[in-house]
C-alpha positions as CSV (number, residue, x, y, z in Angstrom):
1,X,72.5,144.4,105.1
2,X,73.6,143.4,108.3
3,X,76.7,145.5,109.6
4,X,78.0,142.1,111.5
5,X,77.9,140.4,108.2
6,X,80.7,142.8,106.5
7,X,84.2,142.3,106.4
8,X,86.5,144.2,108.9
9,X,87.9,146.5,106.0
10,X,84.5,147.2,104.2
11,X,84.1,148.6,108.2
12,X,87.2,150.5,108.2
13,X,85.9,152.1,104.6
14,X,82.6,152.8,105.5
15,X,84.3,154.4,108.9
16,X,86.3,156.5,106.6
17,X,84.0,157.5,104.1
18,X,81.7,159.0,106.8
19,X,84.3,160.9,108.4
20,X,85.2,162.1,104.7
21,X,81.1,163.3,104.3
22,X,81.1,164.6,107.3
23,X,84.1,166.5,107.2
24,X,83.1,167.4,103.7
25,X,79.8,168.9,105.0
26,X,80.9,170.9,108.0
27,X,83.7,172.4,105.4
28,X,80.9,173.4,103.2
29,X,77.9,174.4,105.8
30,X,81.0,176.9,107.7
31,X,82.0,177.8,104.0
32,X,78.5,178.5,102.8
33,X,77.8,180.5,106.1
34,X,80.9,183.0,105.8
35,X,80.4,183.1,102.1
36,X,76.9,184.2,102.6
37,X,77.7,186.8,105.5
38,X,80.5,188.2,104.1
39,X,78.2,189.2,101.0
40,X,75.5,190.4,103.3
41,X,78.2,192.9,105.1
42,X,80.1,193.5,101.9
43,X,76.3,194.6,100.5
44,X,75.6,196.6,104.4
45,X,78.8,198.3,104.6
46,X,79.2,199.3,101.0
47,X,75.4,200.8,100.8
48,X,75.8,202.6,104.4
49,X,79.4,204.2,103.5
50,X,77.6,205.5,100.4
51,X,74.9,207.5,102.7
52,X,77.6,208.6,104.7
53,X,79.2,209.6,101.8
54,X,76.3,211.4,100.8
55,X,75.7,212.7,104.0
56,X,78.9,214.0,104.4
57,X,79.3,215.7,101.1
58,X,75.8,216.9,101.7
59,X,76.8,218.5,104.9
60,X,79.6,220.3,103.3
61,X,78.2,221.7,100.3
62,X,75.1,223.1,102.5
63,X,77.5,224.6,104.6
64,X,79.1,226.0,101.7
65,X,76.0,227.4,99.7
66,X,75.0,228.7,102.9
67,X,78.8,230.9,103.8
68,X,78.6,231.7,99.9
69,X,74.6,233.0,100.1
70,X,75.3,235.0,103.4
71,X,78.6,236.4,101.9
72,X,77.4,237.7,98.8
73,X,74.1,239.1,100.8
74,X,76.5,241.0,103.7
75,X,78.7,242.0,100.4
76,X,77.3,243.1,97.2
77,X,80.5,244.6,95.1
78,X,80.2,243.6,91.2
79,X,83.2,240.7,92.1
80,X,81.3,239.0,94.7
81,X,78.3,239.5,92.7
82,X,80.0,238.3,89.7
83,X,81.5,235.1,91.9
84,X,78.2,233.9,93.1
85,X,76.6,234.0,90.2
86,X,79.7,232.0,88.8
87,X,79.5,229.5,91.5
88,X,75.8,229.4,93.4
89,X,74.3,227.7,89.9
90,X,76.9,224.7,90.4
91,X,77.1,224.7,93.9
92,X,72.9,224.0,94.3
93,X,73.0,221.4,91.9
94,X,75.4,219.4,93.5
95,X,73.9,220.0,97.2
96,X,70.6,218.7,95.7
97,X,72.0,215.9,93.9
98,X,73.6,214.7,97.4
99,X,70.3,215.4,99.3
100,X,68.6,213.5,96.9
101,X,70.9,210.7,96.7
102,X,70.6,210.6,100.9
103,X,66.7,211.1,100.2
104,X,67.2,207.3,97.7
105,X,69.7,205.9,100.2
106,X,67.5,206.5,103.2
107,X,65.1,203.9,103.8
108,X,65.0,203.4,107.8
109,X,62.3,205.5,110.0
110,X,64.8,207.2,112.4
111,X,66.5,208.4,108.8
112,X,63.2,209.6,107.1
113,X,62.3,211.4,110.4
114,X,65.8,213.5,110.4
115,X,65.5,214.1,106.7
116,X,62.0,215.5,107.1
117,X,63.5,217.6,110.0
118,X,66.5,219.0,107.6
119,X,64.1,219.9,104.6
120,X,62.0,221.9,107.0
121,X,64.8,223.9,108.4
122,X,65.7,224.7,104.8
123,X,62.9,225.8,104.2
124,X,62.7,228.2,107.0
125,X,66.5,228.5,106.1
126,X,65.2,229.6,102.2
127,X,61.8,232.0,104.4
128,X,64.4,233.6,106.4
129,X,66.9,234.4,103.1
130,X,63.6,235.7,100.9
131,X,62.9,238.0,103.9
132,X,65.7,239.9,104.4
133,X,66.1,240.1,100.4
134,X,62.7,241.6,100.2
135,X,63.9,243.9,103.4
136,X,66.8,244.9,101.3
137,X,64.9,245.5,98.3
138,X,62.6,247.8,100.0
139,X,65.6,249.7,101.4
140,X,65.0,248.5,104.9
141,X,68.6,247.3,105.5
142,X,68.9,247.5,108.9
143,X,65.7,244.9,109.0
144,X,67.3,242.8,106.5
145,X,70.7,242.8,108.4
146,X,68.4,241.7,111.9
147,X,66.8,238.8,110.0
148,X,70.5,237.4,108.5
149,X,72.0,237.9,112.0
150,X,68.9,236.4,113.7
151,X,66.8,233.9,112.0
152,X,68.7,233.5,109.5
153,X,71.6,232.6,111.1
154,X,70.1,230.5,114.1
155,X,67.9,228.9,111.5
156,X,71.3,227.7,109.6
157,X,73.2,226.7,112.9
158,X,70.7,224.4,113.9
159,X,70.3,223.3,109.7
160,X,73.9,222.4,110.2
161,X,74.1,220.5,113.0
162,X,70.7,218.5,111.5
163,X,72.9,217.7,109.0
164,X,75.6,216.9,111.2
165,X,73.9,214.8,113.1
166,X,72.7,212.9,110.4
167,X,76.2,212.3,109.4
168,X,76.9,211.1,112.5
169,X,74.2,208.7,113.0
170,X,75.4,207.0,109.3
171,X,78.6,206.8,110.9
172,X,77.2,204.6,114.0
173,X,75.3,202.9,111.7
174,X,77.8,202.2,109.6
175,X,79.8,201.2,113.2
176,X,76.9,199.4,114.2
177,X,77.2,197.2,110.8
178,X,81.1,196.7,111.2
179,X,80.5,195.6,115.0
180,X,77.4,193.2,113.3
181,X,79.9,192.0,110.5
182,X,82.4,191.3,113.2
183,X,79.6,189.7,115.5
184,X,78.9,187.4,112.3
185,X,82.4,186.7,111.9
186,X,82.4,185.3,115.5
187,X,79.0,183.1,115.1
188,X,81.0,181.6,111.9
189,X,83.5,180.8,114.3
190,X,81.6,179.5,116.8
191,X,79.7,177.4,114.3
192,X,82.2,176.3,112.4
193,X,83.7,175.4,116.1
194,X,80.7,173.7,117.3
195,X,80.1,171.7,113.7
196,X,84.1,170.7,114.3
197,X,82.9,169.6,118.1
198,X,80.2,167.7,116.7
199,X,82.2,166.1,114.1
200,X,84.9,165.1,116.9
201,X,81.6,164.0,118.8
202,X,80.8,161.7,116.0
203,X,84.1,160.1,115.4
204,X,84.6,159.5,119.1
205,X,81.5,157.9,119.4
206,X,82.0,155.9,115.8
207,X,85.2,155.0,117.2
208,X,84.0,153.3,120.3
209,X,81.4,151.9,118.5
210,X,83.8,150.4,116.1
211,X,86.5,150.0,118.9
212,X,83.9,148.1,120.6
213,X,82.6,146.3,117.7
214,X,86.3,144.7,117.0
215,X,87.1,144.6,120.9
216,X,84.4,142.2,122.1
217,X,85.1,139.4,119.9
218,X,88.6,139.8,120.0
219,X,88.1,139.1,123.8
220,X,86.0,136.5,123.1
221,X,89.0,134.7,120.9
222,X,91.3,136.0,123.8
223,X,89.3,134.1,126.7
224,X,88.6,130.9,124.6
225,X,92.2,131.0,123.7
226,X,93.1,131.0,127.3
227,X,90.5,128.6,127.8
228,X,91.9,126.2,125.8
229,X,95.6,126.6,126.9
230,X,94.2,125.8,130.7
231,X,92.2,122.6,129.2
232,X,88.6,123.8,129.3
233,X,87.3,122.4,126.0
234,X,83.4,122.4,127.7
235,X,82.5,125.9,126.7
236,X,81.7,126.2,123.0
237,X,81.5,129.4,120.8
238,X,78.9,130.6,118.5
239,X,78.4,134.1,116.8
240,X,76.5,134.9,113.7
241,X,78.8,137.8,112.4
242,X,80.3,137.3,109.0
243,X,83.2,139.3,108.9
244,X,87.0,138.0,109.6
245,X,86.3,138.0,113.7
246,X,83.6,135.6,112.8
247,X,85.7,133.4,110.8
248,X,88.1,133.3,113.7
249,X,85.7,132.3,116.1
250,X,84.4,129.6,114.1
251,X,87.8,128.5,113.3
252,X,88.2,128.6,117.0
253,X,85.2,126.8,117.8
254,X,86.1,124.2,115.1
255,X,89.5,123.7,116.9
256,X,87.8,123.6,120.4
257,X,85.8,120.7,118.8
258,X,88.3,118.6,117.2
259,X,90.6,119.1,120.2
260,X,87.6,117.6,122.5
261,X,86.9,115.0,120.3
262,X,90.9,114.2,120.1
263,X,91.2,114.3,123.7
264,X,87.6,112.5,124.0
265,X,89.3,109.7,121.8
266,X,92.6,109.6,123.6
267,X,90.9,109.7,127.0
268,X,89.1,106.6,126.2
269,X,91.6,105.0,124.3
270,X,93.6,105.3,127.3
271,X,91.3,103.6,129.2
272,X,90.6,100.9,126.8
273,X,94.4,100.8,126.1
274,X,94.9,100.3,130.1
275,X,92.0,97.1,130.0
276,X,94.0,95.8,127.3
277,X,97.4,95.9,128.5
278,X,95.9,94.4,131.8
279,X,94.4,91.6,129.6
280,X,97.1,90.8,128.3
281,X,99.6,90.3,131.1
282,X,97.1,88.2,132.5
283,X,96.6,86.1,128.9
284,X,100.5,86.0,128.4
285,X,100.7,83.8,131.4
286,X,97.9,81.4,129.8
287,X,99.7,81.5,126.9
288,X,103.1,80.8,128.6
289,X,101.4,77.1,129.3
290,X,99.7,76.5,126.3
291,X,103.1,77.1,124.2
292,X,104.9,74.7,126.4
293,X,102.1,72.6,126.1
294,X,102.2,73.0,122.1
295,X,105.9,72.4,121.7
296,X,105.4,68.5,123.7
297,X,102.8,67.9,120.7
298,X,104.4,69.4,118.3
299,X,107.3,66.5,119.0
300,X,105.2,63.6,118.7
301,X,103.9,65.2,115.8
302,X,107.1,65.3,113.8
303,X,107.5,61.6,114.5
304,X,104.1,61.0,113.3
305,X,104.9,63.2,110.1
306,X,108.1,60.9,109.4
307,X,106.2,57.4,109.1
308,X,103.7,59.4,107.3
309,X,106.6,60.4,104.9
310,X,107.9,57.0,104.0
311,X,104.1,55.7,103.4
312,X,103.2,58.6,101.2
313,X,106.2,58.1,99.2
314,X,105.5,54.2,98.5
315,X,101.9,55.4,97.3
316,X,103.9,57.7,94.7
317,X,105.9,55.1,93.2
318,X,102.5,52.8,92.7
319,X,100.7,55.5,91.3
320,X,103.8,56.5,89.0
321,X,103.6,52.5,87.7
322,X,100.2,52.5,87.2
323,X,100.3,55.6,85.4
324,X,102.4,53.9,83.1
325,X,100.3,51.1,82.6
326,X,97.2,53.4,82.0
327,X,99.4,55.5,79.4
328,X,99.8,52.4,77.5
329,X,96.4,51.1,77.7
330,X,95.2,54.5,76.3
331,X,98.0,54.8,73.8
332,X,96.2,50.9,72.5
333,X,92.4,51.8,72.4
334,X,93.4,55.3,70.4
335,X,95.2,52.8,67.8
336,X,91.9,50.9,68.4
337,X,89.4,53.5,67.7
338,X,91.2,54.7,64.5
339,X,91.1,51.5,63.2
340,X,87.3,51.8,63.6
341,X,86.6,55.2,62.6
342,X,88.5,54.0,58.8
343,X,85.8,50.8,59.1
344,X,83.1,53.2,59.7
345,X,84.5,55.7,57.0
346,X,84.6,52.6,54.3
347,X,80.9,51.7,55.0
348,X,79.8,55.6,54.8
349,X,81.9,55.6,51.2
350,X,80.0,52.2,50.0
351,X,76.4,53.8,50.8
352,X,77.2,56.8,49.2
353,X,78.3,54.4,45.9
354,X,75.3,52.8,46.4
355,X,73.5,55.4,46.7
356,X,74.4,57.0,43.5
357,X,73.9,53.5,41.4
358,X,70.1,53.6,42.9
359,X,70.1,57.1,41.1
360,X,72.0,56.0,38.1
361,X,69.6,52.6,37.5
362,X,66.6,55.2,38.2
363,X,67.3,57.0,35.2
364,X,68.0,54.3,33.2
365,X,64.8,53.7,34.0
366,X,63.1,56.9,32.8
367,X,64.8,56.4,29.4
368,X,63.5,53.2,29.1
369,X,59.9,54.0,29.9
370,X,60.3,57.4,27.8
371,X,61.4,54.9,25.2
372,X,58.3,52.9,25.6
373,X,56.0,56.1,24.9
374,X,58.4,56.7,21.7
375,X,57.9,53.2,20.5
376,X,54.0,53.5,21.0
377,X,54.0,56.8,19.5
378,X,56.0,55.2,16.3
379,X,53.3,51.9,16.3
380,X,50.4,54.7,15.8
381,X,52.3,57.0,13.2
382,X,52.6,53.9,11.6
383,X,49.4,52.5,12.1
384,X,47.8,55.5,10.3
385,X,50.7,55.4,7.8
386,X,49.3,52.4,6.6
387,X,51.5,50.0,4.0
388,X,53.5,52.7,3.9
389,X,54.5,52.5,8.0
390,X,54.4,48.7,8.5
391,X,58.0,48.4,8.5
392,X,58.5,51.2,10.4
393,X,55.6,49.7,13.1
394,X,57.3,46.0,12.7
395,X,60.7,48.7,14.0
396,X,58.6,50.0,16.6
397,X,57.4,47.1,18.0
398,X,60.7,45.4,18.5
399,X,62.1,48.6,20.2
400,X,58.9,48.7,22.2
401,X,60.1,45.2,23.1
402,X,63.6,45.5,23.9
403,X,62.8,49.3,26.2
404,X,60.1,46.7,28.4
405,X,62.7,44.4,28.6
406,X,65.3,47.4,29.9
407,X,63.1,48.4,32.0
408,X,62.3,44.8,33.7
409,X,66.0,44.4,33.9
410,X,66.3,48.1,35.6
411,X,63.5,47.3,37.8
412,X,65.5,43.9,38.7
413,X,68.7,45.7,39.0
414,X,67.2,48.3,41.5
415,X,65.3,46.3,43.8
416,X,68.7,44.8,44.1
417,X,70.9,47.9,44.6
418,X,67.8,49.1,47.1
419,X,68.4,46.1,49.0
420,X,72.2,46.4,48.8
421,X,71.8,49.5,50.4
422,X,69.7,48.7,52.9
423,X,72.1,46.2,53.8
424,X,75.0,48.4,53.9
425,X,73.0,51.6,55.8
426,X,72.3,49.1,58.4
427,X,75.5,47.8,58.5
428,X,76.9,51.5,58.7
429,X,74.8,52.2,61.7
430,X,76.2,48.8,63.3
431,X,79.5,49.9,62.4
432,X,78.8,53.8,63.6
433,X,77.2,52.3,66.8
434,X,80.3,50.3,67.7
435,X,82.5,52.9,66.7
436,X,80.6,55.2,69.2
437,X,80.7,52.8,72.1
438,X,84.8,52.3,71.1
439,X,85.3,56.0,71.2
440,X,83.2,55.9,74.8
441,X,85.7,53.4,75.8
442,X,88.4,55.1,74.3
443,X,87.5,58.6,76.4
444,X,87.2,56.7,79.8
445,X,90.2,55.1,78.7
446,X,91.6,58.6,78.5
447,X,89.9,60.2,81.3
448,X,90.8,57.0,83.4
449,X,94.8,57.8,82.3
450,X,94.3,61.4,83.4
451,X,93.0,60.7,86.3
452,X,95.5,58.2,87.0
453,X,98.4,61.4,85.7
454,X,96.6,63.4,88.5
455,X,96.8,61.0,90.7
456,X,100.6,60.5,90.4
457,X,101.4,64.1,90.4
458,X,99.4,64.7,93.4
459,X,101.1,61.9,95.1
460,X,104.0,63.4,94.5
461,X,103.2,66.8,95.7
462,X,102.1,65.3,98.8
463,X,105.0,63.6,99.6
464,X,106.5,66.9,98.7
465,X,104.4,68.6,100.8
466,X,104.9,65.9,103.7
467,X,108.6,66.4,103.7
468,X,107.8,70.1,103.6
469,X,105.6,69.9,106.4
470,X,107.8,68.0,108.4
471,X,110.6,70.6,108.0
472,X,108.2,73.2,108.7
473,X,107.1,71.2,112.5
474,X,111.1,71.2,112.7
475,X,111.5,75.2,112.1
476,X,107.8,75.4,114.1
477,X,108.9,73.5,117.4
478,X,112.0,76.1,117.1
479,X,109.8,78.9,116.9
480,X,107.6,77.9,119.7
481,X,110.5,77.7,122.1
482,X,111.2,81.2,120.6
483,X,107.6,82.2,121.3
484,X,107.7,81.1,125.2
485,X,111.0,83.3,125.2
486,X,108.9,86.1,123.7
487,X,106.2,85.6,126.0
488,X,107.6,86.6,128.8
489,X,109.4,89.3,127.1
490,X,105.8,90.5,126.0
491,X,104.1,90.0,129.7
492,X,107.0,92.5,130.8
493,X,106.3,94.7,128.2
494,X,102.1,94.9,129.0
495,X,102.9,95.7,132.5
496,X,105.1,98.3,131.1
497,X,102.2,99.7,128.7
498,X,99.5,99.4,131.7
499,X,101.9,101.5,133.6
500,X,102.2,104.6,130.4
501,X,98.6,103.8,129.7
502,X,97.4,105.0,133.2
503,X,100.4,107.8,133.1
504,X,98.7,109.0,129.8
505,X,94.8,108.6,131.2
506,X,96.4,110.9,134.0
507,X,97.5,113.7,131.6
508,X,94.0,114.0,129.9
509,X,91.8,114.0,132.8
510,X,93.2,118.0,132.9
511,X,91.0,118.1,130.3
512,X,87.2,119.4,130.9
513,X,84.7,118.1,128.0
514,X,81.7,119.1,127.4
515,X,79.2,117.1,129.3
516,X,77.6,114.3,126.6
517,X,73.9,115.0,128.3
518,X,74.0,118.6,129.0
């Protein structure tokens, strides 16, 4: 993700969260640090001050064993006898429980070497002490009172100031820790100090980085603003952040561009606005002339439009006559042509009566010739009948007769009737042909009267419109004179706009474009 790309508060976020981590992280690191030396000295000081503890005690109850062991040898009464007994049994268990808890606590080489130097001058401490006992239990007491006052007592002088010494160097070393601890406490300081530097370091620098980040296309909006306000619109902006200084500047740049195009557009509408006014000063005196010239013809017009007037108006009233003699003349051939359609609706009404006679004599003549078949039929019967069927054949016979004769008289009948309606289907068709052609005659009749109507009314609309027109050449020759007045008025006002036109090309030339080829 580009950093351009993000907005200006997701900046100021990220800006914040970092100085949050990395004030978080120096807190911890400087708390971690003294955490973790204060434990350390809390663990140093706490296991030296037990040696010197040790140490100490150990130094006093040596010192003490040894007064109580040279006392009770200088003074042997049954009380001091009794009292050291009392007390020596107690008072070597605790010396040797401190000597060996220094012995456990020790663990440096400068602190084993001194403890190896005490333990040897106890011993010679403990040779000297078994000498002068043996001296004394031998009787030689002035022998074991030499060995007490001599090596024995030189031998605990120098056992005590081992052990002095030894208590002494747990105290520097237990200064030494405390001047470590407060040594440590310093470095904390000083690196807590310099992580708090480094931290400032970093938010200065993130800062100016930011500062910088926000500053430079702030100046850039700055300058192009300034730009603009002094008319240079020929220096165009472009950035490829994302975040709300980048909408700016292309907002910016976007209103740098319309404003040159706007000026562009008004520059050279100005100059084609300055051509035109020009043009037409010079085309108002042309058309000064040609409108005094118009109203002259515009005069014999209207007296041409009068005598036009009266002879459209005489057309009118002949067309209105003759429409009234071609309404009449239609009103006859409809009376006409009904007259025929009834003829031609009698003949259809005769064919279809003859017609229906052919069908009628038609059957007539099955039944006679299904008669005829009858009658023969009877003649056999009664030819096999014998005797007994002669009368019935003499019967049959003269029916046989009388259905021939039917059916002559049918076949007579409908030769006429076929001729009778071949006569009247021709005479229909006569009759429907004539009645066609009248209703031809009647339509132009009709289309003759409309267009003799159409005529009339649009003789009467011209003369309308003639009158019209001729009012309208009166109102027209008053507006030209008008127009001649407002001519001039309109040459005054071109030279007028030429002048503001030029005034207003002025103004924009303070404007720098950018250049078209560049």
């Amino acid at each position: 993700m580009n950093f351009k790309h993000l907005k200006l508060a997701t900046k100021l976020w990220v800006g914040v969260a970092l100085l949050l981590l990395g004030l978080a992280f120096v807190v911890t690191s400087v708390i971690l640090r003294s955490v973790q030396s204060t434990r350390a000295a809390e663990r140093a000081v706490s296991h030296q001050s037990d040696k010197l503890f040790a140490a100490s005690q150990w130094a006093a109850l040596a010192e003490t064993e040894l007064l109580r062991a040279q006392a009770h040898f200088n003074d042997r009464t049954p009380l001091i006898e009794a009292l050291y007994r009392s007390t020596a049994a107690g008072a070597n268990d605790r010396a040797a429980e401190a000597a060996a808890r220094v012995q456990a606590l020790a663990h440096t080489p400068a602190e084993r070497e001194a403890l190896a130097q005490i333990q040897a001058q106890r011993r010679a401490i403990d040779e000297a002490m078994a000498q002068a006992r043996r001296a004394h239990e031998t009787g030689d007491a002035a022998t074991a009172q030499a060995v007490i006052e001599g090596a024995y007592a030189s031998q605990v002088v120098a056992y005590l100031q081992s052990l002095r010494d030894f208590a002494d160097l747990q105290r520097r070393t237990l200064d030494a820790i405390q001047a470590d601890i407060s040594a440590g406490r310093s470095a904390n300081l000083a690196f807590g100090a310099s992580m708090i530097l480094s931290l400032m370091a970093f938010i200065v620098l993130g800062a100016y980085f930011l500062i910088r980040h926000i500053r430079q296309p702030l100046q850039r909006a700055v300058a192009c603003a300034h730009a603009i306000a002094g008319g240079d619109l020929s220096q165009p902006l472009d950035t490829a952040r994302g975040d709300e200084f980048g909408e700016l500047i292309q907002a910016l740049e976007a209103m740098r561009a319309q404003l040159a195009g706007v000026v562009g557009e008004v520059r050279q509408s100005a100059q084609q606005i300055s051509l035109a006014a020009g043009e037409i000063a010079a085309g108002n005196h042309d058309l000064s002339a040609r409108t005094e010239h118009t109203a002259s013809s515009l005069q014999q017009t209207a007296a041409s439009m009068e005598q036009l007037t009266s002879d459209v108006q005489a057309s009118a009233h002949a067309a209105h006559a003759a429409n009234q003699l071609s309404a009449q003349a239609g009103e006859r051939a409809q009376l006409g042509g009904q007259a025929v359609q009834q003829v031609v609706d009698t003949m259809h009404t005769i064919r279809h009566s003859s017609e229906k006679i052919a069908d009628i004599i038609g059957v007539i003549d099955g039944i006679a010739f299904q008669t005829n078949i009858l009658a023969l039929n009877a003649a056999v019967e009664a030819a096999r009948a014998g005797e007994a069927g002669r009368g019935f054949a003499v019967v049959a016979g003269e029916v046989r007769a009388l259905a021939q004769r039917s059916a002559q008289a049918a076949s007579e009948i409908k030769r006429l009737i076929e001729a009778s309606v071949s006569a009247v289907a021709s005479g229909t068709q006569q009759v429907d042909q004539a009645g066609a052609t009248i209703g031809q005659m009647i339509q132009d009749v009709v289309r003759l009267r409309d267009l003799i109507a159409e005529m009339t009314a649009t003789s009467s609309q011209q003369a309308t419109g003639v009158a019209e027109i001729n009012a309208a050449l009166g109102q027209l020759d008053h507006a030209t004179q008008q127009n001649a007045a407002l001519v001039e008025e309109t040459a005054a006002a071109a030279t007028t706009m030429s002048d503001q036109a030029r005034q207003l090309e002025t103004a924009v030339q303070r404007f720098r474009l950018l250049a078209v080829g560049g």
